[in-house]
The first five atom37 places (N, CA, C, CB, O) and aatype in JSON, in Angstrom:
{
  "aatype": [20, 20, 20, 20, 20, 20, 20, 20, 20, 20, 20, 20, 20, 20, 20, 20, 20, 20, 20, 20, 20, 20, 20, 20, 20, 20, 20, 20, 20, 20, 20, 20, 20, 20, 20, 20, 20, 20, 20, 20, 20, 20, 20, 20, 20, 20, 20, 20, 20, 20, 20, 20, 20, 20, 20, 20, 20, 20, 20, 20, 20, 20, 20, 20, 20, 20, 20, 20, 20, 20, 20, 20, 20, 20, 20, 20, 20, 20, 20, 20, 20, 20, 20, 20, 20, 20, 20, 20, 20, 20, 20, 20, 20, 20, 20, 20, 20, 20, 20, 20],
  "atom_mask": [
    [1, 1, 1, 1, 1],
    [1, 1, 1, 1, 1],
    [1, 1, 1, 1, 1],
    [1, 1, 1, 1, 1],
    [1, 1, 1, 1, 1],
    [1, 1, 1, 1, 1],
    [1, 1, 1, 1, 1],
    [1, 1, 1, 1, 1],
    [1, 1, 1, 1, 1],
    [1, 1, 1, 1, 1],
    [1, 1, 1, 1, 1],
    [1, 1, 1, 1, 1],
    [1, 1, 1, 1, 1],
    [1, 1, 1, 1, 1],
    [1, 1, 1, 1, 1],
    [1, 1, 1, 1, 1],
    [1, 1, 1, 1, 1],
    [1, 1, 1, 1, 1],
    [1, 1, 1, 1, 1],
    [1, 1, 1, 1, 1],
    [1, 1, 1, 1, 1],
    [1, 1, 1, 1, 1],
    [1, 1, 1, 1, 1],
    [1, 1, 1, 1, 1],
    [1, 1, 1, 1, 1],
    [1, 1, 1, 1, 1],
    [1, 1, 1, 1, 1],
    [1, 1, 1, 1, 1],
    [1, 1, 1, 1, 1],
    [1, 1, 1, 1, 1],
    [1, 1, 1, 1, 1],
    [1, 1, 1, 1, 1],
    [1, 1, 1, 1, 1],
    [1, 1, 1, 1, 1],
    [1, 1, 1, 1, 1],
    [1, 1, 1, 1, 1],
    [1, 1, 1, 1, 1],
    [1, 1, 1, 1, 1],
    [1, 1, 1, 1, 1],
    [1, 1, 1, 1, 1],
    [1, 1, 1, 1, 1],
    [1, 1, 1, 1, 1],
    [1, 1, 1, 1, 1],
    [1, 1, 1, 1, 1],
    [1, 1, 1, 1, 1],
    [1, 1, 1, 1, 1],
    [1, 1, 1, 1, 1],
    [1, 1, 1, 1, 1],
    [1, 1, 1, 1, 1],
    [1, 1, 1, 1, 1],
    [1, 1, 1, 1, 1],
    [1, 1, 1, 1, 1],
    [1, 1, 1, 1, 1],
    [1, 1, 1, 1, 1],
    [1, 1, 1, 1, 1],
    [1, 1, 1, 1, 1],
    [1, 1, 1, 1, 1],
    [1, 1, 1, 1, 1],
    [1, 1, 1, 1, 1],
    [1, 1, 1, 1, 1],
    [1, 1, 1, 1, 1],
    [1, 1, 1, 1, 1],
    [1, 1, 1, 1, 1],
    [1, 1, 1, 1, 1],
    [1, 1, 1, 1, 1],
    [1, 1, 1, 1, 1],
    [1, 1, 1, 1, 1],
    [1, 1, 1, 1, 1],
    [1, 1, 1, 1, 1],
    [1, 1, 1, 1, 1],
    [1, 1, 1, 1, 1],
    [1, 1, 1, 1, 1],
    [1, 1, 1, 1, 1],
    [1, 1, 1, 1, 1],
    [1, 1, 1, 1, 1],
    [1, 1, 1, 1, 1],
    [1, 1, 1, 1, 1],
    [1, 1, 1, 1, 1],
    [1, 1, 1, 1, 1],
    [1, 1, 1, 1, 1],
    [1, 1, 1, 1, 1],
    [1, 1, 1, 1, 1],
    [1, 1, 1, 1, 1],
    [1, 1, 1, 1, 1],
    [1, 1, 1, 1, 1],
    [1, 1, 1, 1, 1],
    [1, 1, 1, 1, 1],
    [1, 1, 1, 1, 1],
    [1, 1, 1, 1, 1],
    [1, 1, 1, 1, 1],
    [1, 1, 1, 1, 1],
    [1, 1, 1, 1, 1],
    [1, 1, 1, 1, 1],
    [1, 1, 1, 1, 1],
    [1, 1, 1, 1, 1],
    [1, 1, 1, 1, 1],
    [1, 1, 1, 1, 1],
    [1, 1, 1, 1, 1],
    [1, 1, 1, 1, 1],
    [1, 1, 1, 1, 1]
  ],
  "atom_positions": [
    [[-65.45, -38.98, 43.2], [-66.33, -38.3, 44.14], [-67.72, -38.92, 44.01], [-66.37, -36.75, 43.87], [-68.2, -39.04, 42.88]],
    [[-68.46, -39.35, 45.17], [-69.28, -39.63, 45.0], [-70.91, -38.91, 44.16], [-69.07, -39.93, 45.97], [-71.34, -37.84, 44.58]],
    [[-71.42, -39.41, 43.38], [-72.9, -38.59, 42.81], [-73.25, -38.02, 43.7], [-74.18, -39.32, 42.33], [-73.26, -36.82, 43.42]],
    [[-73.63, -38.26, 44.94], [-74.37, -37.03, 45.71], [-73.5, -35.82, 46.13], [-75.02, -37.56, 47.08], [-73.98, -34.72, 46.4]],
    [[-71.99, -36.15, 46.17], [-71.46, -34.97, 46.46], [-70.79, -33.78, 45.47], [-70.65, -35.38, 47.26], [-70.59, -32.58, 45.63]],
    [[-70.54, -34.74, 44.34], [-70.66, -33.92, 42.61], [-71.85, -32.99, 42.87], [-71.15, -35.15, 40.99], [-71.62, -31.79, 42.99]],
    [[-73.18, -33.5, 42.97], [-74.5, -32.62, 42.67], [-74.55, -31.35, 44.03], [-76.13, -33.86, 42.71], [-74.89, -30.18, 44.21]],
    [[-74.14, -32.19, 44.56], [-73.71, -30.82, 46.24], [-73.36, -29.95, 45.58], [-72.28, -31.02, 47.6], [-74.18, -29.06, 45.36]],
    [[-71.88, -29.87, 44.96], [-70.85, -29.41, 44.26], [-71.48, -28.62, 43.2], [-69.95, -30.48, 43.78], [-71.21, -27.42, 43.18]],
    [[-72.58, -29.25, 41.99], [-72.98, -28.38, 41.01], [-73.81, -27.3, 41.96], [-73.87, -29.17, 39.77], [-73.73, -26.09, 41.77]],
    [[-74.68, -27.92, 43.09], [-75.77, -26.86, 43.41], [-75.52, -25.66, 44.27], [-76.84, -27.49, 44.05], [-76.08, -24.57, 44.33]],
    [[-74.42, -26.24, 45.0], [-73.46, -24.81, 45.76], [-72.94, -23.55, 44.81], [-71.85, -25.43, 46.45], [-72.87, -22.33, 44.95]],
    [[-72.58, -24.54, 43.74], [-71.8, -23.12, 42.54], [-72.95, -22.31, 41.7], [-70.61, -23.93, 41.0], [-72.64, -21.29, 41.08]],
    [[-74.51, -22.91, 41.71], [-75.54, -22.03, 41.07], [-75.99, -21.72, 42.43], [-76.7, -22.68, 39.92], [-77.14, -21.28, 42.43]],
    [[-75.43, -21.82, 43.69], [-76.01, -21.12, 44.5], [-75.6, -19.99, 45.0], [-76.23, -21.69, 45.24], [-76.16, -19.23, 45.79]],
    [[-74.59, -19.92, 44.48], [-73.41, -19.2, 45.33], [-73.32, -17.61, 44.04], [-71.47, -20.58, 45.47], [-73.07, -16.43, 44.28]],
    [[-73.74, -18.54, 42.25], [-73.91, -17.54, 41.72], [-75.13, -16.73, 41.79], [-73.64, -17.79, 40.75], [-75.42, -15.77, 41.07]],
    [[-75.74, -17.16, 42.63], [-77.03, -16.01, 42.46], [-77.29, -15.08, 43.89], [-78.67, -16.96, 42.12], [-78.3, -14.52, 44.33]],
    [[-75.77, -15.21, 44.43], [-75.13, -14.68, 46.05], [-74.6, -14.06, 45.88], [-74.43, -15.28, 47.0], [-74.47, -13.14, 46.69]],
    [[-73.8, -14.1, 44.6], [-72.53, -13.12, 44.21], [-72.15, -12.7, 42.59], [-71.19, -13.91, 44.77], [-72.52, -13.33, 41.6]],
    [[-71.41, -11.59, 42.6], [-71.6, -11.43, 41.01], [-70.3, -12.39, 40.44], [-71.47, -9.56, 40.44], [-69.34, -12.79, 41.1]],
    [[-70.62, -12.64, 38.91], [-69.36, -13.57, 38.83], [-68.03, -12.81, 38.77], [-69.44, -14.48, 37.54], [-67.18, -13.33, 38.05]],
    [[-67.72, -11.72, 39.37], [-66.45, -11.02, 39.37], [-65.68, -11.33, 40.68], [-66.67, -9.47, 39.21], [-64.49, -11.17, 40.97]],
    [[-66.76, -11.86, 41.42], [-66.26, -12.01, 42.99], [-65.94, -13.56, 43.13], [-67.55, -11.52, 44.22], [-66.73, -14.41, 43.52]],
    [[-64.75, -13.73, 42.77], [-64.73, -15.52, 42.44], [-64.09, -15.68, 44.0], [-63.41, -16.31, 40.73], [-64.24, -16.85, 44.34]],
    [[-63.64, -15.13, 44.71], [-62.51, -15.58, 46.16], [-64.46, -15.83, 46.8], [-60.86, -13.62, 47.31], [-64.84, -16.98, 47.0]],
    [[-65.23, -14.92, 46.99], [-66.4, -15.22, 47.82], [-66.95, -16.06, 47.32], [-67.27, -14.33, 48.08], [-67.08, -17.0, 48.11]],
    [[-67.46, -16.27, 46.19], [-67.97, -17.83, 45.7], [-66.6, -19.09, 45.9], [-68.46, -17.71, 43.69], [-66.99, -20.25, 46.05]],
    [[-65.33, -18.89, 45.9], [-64.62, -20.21, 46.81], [-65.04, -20.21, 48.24], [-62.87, -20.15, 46.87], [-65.29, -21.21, 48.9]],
    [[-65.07, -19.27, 48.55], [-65.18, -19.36, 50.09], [-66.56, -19.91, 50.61], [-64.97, -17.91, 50.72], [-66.67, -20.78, 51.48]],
    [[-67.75, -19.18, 49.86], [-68.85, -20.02, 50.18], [-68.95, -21.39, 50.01], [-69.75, -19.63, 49.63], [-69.63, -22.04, 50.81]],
    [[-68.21, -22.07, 48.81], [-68.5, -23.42, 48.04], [-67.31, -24.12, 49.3], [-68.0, -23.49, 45.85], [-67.87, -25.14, 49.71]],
    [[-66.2, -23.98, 49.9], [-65.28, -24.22, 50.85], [-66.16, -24.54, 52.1], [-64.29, -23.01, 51.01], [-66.42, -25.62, 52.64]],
    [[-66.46, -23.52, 52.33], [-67.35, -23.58, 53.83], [-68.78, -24.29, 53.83], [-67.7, -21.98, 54.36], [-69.38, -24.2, 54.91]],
    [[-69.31, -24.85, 53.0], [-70.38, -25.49, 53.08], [-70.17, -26.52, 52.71], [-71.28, -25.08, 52.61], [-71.15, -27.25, 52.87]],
    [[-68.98, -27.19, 52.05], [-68.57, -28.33, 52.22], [-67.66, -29.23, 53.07], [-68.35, -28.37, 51.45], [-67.44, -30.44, 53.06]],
    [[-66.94, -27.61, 54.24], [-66.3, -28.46, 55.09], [-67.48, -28.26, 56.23], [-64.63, -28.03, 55.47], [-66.97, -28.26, 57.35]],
    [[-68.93, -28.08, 56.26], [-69.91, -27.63, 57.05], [-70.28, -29.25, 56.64], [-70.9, -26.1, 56.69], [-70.17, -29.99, 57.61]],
    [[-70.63, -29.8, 55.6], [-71.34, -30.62, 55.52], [-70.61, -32.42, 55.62], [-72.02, -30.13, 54.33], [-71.11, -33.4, 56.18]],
    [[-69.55, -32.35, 55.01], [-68.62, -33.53, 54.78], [-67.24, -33.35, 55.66], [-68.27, -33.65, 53.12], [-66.58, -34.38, 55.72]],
    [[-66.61, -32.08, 56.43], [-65.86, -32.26, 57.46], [-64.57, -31.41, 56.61], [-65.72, -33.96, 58.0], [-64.54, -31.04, 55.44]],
    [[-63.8, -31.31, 57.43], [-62.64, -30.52, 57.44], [-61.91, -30.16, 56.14], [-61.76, -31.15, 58.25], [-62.18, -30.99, 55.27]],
    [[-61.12, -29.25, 55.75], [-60.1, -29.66, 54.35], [-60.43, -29.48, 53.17], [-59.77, -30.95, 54.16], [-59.71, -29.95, 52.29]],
    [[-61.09, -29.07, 52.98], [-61.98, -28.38, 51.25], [-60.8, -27.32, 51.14], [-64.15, -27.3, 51.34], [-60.19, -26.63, 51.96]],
    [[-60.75, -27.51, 49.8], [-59.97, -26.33, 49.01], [-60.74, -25.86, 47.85], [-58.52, -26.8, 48.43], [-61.14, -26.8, 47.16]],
    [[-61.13, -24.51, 47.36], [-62.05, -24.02, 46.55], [-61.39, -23.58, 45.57], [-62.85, -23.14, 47.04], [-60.55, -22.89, 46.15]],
    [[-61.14, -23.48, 44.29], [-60.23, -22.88, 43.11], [-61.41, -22.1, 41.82], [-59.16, -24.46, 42.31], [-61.89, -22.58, 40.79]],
    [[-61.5, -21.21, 42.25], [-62.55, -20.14, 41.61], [-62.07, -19.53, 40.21], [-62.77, -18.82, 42.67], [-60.89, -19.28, 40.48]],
    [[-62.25, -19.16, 38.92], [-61.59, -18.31, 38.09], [-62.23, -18.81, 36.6], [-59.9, -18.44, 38.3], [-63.01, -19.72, 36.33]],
    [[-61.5, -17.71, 35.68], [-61.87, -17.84, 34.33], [-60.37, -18.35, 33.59], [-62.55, -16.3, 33.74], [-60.41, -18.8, 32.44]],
    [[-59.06, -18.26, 34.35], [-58.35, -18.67, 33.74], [-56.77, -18.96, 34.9], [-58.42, -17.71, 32.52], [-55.95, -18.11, 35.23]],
    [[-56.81, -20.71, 35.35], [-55.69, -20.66, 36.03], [-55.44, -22.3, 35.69], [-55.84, -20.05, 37.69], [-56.31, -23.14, 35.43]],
    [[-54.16, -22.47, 35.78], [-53.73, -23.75, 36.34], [-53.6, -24.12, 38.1], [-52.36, -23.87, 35.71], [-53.76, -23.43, 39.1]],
    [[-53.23, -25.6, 37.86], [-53.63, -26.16, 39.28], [-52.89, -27.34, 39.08], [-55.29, -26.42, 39.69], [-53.16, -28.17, 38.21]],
    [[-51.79, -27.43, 40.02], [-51.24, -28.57, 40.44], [-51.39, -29.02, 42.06], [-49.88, -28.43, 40.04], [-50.92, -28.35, 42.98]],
    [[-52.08, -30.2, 42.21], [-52.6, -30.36, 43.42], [-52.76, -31.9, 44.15], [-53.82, -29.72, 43.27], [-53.2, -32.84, 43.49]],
    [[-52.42, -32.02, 45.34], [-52.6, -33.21, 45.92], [-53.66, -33.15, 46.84], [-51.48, -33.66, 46.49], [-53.87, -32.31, 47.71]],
    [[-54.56, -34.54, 46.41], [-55.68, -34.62, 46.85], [-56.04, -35.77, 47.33], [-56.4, -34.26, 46.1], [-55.24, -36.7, 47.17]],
    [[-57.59, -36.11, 48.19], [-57.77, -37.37, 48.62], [-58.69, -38.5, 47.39], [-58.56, -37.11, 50.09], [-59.68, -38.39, 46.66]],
    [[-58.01, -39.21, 47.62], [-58.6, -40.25, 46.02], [-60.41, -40.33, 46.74], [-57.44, -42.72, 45.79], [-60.84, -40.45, 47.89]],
    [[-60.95, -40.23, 45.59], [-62.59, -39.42, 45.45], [-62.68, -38.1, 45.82], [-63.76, -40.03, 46.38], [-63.81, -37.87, 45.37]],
    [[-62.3, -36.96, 46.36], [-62.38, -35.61, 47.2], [-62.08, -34.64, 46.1], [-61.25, -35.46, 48.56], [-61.81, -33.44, 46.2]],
    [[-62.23, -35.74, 44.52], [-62.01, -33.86, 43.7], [-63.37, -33.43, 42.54], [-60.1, -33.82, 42.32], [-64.12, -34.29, 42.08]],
    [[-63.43, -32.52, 42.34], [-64.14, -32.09, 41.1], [-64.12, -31.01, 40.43], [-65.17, -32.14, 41.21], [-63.84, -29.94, 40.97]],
    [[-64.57, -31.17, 38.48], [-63.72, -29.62, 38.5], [-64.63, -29.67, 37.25], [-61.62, -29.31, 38.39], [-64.7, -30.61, 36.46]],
    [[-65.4, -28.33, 37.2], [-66.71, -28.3, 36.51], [-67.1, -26.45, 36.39], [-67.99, -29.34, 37.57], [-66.86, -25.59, 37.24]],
    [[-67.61, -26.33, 35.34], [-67.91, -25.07, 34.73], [-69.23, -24.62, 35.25], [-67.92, -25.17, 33.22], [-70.17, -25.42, 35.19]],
    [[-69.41, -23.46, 35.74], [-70.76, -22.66, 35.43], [-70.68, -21.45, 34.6], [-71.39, -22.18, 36.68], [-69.85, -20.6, 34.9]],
    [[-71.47, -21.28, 33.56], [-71.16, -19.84, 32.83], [-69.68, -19.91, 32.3], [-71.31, -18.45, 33.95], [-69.16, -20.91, 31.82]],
    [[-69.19, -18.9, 32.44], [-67.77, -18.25, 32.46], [-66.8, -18.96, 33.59], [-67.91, -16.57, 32.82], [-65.6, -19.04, 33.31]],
    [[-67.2, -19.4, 34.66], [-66.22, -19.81, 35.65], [-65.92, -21.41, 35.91], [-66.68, -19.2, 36.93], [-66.77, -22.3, 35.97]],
    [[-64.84, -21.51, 36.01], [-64.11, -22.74, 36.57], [-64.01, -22.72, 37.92], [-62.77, -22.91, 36.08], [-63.71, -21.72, 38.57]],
    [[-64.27, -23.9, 38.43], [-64.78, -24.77, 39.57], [-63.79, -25.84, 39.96], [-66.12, -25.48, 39.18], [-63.91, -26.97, 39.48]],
    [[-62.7, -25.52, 40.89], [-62.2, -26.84, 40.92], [-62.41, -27.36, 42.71], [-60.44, -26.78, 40.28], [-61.76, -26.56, 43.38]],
    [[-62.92, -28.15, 43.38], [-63.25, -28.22, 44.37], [-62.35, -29.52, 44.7], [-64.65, -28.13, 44.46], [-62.06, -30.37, 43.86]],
    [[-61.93, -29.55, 46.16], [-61.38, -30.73, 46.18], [-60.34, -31.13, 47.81], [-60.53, -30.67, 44.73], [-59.37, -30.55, 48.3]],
    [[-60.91, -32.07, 48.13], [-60.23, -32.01, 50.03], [-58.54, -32.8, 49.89], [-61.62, -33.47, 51.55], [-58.18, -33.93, 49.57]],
    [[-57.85, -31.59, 50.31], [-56.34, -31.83, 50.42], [-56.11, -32.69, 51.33], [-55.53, -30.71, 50.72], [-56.83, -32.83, 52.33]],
    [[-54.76, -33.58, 50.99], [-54.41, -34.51, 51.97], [-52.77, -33.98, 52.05], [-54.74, -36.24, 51.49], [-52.32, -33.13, 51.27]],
    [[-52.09, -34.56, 53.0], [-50.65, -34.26, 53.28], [-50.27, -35.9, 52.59], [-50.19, -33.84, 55.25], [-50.71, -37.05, 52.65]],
    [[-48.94, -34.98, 51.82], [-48.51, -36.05, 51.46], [-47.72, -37.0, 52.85], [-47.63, -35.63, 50.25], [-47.42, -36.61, 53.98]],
    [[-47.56, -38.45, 52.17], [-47.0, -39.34, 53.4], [-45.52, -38.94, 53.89], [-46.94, -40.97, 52.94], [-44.73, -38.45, 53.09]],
    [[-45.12, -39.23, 55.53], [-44.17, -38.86, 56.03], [-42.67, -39.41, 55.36], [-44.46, -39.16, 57.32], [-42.46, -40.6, 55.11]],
    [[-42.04, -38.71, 55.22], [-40.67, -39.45, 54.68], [-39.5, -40.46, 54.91], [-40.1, -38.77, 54.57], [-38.79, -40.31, 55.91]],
    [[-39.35, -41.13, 54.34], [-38.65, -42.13, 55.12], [-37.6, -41.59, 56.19], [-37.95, -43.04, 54.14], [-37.33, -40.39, 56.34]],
    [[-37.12, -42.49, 56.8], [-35.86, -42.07, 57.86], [-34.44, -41.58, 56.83], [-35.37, -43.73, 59.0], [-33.52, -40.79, 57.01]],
    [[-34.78, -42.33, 55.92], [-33.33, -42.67, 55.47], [-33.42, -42.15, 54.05], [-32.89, -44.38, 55.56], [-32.64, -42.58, 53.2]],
    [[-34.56, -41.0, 53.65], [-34.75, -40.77, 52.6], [-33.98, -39.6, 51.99], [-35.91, -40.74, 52.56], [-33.78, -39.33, 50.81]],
    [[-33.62, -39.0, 53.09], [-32.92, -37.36, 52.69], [-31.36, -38.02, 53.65], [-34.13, -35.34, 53.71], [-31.18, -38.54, 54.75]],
    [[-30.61, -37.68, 52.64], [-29.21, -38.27, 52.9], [-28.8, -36.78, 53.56], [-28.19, -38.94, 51.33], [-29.34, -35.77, 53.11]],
    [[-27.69, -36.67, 54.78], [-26.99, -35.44, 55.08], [-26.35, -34.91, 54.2], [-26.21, -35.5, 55.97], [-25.53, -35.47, 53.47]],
    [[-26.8, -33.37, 54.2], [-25.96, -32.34, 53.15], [-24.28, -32.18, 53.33], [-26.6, -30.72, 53.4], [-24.02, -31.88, 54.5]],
    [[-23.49, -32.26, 52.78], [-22.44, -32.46, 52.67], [-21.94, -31.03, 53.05], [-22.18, -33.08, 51.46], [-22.52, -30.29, 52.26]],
    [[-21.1, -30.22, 53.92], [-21.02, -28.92, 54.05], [-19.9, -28.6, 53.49], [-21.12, -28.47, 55.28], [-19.06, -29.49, 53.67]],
    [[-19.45, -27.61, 52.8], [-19.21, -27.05, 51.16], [-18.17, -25.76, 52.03], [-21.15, -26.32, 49.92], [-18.73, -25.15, 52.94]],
    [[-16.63, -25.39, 51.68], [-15.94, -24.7, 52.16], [-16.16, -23.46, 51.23], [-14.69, -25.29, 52.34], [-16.16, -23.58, 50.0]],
    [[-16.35, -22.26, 51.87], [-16.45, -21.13, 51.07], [-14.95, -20.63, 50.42], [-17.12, -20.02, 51.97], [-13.8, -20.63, 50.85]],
    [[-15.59, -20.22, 49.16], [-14.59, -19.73, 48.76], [-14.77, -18.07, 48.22], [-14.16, -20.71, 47.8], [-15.76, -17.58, 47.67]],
    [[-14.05, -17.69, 48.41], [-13.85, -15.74, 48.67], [-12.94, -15.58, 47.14], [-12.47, -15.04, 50.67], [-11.84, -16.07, 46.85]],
    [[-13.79, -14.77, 46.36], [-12.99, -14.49, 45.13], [-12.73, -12.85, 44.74], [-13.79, -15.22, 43.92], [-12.08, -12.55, 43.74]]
  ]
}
C-alpha cells in the first residue's frame, strides 16, 4: 500500500476514534470503508475488533492491518478471484440412489 494511503489509513482510525466509542467497532468500519471508497474508489472492506481472524483475497498493494489502542484494523480493497477455466470443473458424475 502506498505511504500516503497507510497514513490515510492511520488518520481515519484516530479519527473515527474520537467519533465513536471503542465498543462501536461495525461504525468505525463503516466510517474507515466509506472514506476510503470516497477517496480512492470502489471496494474497501473494513475489519474492526479486539479479537478475530481473517482469511481474505485482496488487490496486491490494497491491504493494511494496524492497531489503535485496543483495536485491530484490517483495511483492504477486495478483488474477485480470476474466472475459471472452461475445462476446469469436470461434469459431476450422477450417483443412483439407494433406499435402505
Amino acid at each position: 500500500m502506498l505511504q500516503t494511503m497507510q497514513q490515510d489509513a492511520l488518520d481515519l482510525g484516530a479519527k473515527a476514534l474520537d467519533f465513536f466509542d471503542v465498543t462501536e467497532a461495525t461504525e468505525i468500519a463503516c466510517f474507515i470503508k466509506k472514506q476510503f471508497d470516497t477517496t480512492y474508489g470502489p471496494g474497501w472492506q473494513c475489519i474492526v475488533g479486539t479479537d478475530f481472524g481473517s482469511f481474505v483475497t485482496h488487490c496486491c498493494g490494497c491491504f493494511i492491518y494496524f492497531q489503535i489502542e485496543s483495536l485491530a484494523i484490517l483495511l483492504f480493497r477486495g478483488c474477485a478471484a480470476p474466472e475459471p477455466a472452461a475445462n476446469q470443473f469436470t461434469e459431476l458424475e450422477t450417483l443412483d440412489t439407494v433406499t435402505v
